[in-house]
N, C-alpha and C positions, 0 to 999 in steps of 0.2 A: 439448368445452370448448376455446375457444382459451388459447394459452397463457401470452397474457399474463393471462386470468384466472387461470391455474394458477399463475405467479408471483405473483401476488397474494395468492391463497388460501393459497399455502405461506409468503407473507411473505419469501419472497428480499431480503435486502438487500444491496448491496456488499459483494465480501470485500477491496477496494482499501485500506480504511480510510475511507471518509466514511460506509459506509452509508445511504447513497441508497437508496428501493426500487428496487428493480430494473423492476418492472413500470411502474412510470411513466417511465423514463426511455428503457422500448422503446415505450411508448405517446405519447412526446413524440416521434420521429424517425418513427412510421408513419403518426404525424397532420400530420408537415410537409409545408408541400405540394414540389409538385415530385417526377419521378421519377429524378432523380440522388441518390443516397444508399449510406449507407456505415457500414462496422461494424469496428470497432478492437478486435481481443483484445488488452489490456493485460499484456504478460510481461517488463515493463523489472522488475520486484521489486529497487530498490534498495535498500529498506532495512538495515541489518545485522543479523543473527540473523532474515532473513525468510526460510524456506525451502519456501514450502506448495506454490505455485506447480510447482517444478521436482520436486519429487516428485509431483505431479500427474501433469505433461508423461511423466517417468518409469515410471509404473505404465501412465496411461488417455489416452493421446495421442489416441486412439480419440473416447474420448467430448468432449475438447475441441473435435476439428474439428465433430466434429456437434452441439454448443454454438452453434458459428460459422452452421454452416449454417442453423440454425434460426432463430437471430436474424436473420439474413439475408432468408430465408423471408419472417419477419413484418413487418418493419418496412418492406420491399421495396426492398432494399440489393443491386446487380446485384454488386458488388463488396466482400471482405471482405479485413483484411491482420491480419496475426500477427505484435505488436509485440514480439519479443524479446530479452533481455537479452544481450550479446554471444557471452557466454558458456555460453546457454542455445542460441543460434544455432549455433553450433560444433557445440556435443552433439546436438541433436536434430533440424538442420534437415532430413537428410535423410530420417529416419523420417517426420517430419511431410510432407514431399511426397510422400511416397508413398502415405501417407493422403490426402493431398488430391487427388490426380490432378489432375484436367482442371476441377474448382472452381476457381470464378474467387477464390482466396483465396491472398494474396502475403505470403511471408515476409519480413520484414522486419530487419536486422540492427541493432540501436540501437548508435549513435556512439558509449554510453558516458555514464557518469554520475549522480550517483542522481537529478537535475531531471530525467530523461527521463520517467519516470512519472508524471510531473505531466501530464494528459490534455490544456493547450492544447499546453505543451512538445511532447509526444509527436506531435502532429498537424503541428506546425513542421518536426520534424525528419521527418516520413515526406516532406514537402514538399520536404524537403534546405535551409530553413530553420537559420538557427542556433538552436537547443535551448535556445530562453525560454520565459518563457508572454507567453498575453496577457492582453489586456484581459477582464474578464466581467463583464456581458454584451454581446454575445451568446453565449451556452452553444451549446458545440457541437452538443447535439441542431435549435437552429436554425439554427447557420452553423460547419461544421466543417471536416472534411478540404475544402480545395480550394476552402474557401466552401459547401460542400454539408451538410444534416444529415447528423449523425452518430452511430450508438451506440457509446460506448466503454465495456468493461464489465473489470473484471479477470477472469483466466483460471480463477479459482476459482469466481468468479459464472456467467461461460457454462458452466461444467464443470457446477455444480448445475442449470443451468437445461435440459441435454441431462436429467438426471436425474428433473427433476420431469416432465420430458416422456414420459418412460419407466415414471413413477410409481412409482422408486425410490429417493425424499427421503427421507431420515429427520430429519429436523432438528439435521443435525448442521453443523460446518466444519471446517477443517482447525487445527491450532495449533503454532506452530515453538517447541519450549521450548529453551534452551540457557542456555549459564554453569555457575557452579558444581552442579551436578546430577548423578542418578546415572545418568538416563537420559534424555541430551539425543536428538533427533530429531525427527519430525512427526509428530503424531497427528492422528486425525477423531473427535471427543469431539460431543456435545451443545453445539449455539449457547447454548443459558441455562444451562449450567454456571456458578458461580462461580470465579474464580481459583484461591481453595482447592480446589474441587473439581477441578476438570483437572489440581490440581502433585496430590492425592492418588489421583486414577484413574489416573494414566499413571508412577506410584511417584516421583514428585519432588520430594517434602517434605521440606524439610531438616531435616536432625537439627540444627545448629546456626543462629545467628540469623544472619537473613538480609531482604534486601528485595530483590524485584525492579523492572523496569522492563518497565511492560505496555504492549504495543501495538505496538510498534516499538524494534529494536537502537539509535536514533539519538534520534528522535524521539519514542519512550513515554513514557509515564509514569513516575517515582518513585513506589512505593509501597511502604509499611512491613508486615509481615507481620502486622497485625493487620489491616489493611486488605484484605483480600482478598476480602471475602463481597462481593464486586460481579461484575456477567459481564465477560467481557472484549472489550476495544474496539480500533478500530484494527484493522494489518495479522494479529492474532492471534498475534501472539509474547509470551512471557517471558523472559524474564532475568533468572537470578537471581545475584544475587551474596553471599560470604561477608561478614558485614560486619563480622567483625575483620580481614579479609585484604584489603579493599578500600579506598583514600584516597580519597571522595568528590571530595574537589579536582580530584586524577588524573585521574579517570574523567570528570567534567565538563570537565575540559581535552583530553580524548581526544575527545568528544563535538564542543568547540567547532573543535577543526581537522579533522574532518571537515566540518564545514558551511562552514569556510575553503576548502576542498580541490573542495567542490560547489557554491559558490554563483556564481550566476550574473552575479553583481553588477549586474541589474538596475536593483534600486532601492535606494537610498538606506539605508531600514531595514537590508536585510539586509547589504548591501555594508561599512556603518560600524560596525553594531550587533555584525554576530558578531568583525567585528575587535576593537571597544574590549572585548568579554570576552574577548576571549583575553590582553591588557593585563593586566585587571583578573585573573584566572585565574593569571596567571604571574608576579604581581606582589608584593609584600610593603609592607604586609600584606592579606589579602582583604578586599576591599571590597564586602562583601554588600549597601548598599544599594546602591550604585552598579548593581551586575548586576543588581538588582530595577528596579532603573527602567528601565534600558536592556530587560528582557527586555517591560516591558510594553509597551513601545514597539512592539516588533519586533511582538506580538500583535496591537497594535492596527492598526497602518501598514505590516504587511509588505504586497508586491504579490500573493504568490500563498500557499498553502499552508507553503512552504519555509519562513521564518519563523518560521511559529507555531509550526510543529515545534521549532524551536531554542527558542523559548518555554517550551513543553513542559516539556519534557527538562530544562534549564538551570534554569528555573522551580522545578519541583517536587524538583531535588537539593538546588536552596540553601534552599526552604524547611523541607524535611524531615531534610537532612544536615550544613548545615556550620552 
């Protein structure tokens, strides 16, 4: 069986956070024509409280590259490069070339940033590119690195897909739990687990009330602790926090100058939108519809992902929090 049917049949979906399947987005760059092509491990992991990745890298470096390779293989990509996070570069570049030998697959040091992870950004800057996004479409699987298709996948998704190759999938993913907990770190839990079930398998049910923020340290979700019999979405983090000990305000204004601190001031939405919350954040008195309008905006008219994310996040504190 080839293996983009065995992605299929196992249901691989991105571990980046869009969850894309997997199997069609290697079957969209091996059906493009042309035989220049090219396959992107995505290891920028900017988000905050995202850790699955570099414990990944840490443990099975091994089975990453032959993730790579394979995609490679299939899609008939002569060239592969290993997007990682600066920091992650540092640590592990050299183990990683030693894995890789004489394979045509190029480490890559990211500039920095959490827009790097955003997969046209990402392709910009391997270009040496300034670190925007662009336009979609065209999607990279038709016009990507160089102008050539491209498979970009995160490093968790090629890690499973050496896996299912090896037909030792179990249905599981990785999940970065941190915040107030008694045992923050990364786990490999069950994909269809509920929230409640992964804070109570890996002992992180708080005694006291609490909500976290699922998906992403920046960018997740607010959700309230009766809310949790959902799977979880996004880059697989938690966060949870005390919530006598927590200022929702705070925490949203910690939230909003990060996204001051990464955005790329592209466009419009994001460049004015995260500013006028930080105003409205730091202001007296809080002006909660004001930041509901402005967050819908950003949803609606941001240029890339980055946006929404602040949407998000921003979104669901003020409806849920303040």
């Amino acid at each position: 069986m080839e293996i983009i049917e065995k992605l299929k049949q196992a249901n691989l979906r991105g571990r980046g956070g869009a969850g894309f399947p997997a199997w069609q987005k290697w079957q969209m760059v091996k059906d493009a024509p042309g035989e220049t092509k090219y396959v992107v491990c995505n290891v920028s992991e900017g988000e905050p409280a995202v850790a699955k990745d570099g414990h990944i890298l840490e443990k099975w470096p091994d089975i990453v590259i032959e993730g790579i390779k394979l995609a490679m293989e299939e899609v008939g990509a002569k060239k592969g490069y290993l997007y990682l996070r600066h920091d992650y570069f540092d640590k592990f570049k050299n183990a990683l070339a030693e894995i890789i030998g004489a394979r045509a697959i190029k480490i890559i040091r990211e500039p920095g940033g959490y827009l790097g992870g955003e997969e046209t950004a990402l392709l910009d800057s391997i270009e040496g590119k300034a670190v925007e996004p662009r336009i979609k479409p065209p999607f990279p699987p038709q016009e990507g690195l160089f102008g050539y298709p491209t498979l970009i996948n995160n490093l968790e998704t090629l890690y499973f897909a050496a896996r299912i190759a090896r037909g030792e999938y179990k249905n599981t993913r990785f999940y970065t739990i941190a915040g107030d907990c008694a045992c923050p770190g990364v786990f490999e839990r069950g994909e269809s687990l509920t929230i409640k079930e992964i804070l109570g398998k890996t002992g992180n049910w708080p005694k006291d009330e609490f909500f976290v923020q699922a998906g992403g340290g920046a960018s997740g979700t607010i959700m309230l602790s009766d809310e949790l019999e959902v799977p979880l979405s996004g880059a697989g983090s938690i966060v949870i926090y005390n919530k006598a000990k927590t200022d929702p305000r705070q925490l949203g204004l910690k939230w909003i100058n990060f996204f001051i601190n990464e955005n790329c001031g592209k466009c419009v939405p994001c460049r004015e939108g995260v500013y006028r919350l930080r105003e409205i954040f730091s202001g007296e008195p809080l002006d909660i519809a004001r930041a509901q309008s402005i967050v819908k905006l950003l949803a609606a008219a941001s240029f890339c992902p980055f946006g929404k994310g602040v949407a998000n996040s921003i979104g669901s504190l003020s409806e849920k929090l303040l």
